[in-house]
C-alpha positions as CSV (number, residue, x, y, z in Angstrom):
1,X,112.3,77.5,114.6
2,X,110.3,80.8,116.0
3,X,109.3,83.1,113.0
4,X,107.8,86.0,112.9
5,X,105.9,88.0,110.4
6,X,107.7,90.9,108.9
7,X,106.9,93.4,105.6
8,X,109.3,93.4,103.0
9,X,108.7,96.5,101.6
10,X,107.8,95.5,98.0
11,X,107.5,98.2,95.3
12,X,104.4,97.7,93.5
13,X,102.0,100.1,91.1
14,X,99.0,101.1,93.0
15,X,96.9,98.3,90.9
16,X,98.5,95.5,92.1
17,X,97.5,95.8,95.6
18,X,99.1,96.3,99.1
19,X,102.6,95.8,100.3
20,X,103.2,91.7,101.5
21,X,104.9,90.8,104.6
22,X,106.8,87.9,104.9
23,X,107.6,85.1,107.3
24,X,111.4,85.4,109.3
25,X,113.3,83.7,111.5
26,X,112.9,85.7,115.2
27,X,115.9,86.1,116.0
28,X,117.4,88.2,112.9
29,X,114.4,90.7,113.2
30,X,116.4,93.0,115.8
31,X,119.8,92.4,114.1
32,X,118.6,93.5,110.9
33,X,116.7,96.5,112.2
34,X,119.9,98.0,113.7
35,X,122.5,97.1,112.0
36,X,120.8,96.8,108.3
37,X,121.6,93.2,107.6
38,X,119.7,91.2,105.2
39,X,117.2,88.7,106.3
40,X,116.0,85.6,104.5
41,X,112.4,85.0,104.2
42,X,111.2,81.4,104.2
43,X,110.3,81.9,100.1
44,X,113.7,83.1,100.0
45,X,113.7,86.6,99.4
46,X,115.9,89.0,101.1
47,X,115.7,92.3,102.3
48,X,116.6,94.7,105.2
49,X,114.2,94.9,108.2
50,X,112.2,97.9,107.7
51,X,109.2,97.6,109.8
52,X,106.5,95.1,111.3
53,X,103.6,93.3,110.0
54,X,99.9,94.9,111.4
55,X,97.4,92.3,112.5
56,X,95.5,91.5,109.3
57,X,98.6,92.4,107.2
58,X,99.2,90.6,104.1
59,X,101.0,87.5,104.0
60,X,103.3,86.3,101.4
61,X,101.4,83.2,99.8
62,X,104.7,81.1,99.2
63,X,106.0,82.0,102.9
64,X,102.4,81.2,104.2
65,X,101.9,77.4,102.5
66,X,106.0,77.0,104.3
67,X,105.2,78.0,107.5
68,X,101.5,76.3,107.9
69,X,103.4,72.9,105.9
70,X,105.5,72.8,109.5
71,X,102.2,72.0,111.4
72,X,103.2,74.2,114.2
């Protein structure tokens, strides 16, 4: 399964740190972005596609110990 890394945009106060992206399948990222579908993130959240991970961005620690677990 290809993933990709994308931000959900979590609402946090400006003490708890930066937004966290999380890991999604590949090929919902377009669908979502156009049409506004949900996505499923490999912790299970879901949210619209709203915009893509930066290099260094980051990464949701549940999605994270999933994706590395696959050995990929």
């Amino acid at each position: 399964m290809s993933t990709e890394v994308l931000e959900r945009p979590e609402l946090k106060d400006a003490d708890t740190g930066p937004e966290m992206f999380h890991y999604v399948r590949k090929e919902k990222i377009a669908e979502s972005a156009v049409m506004g579908t949900y996505v499923v993130a490999l912790c299970g959240e879901t949210f619209p596609v709203t915009k893509a991970a930066k290099p260094g961005s980051p990464v949701c620690p549940k999605c994270k110990e999933i994706y590395d677990s696959w050995g990929e």
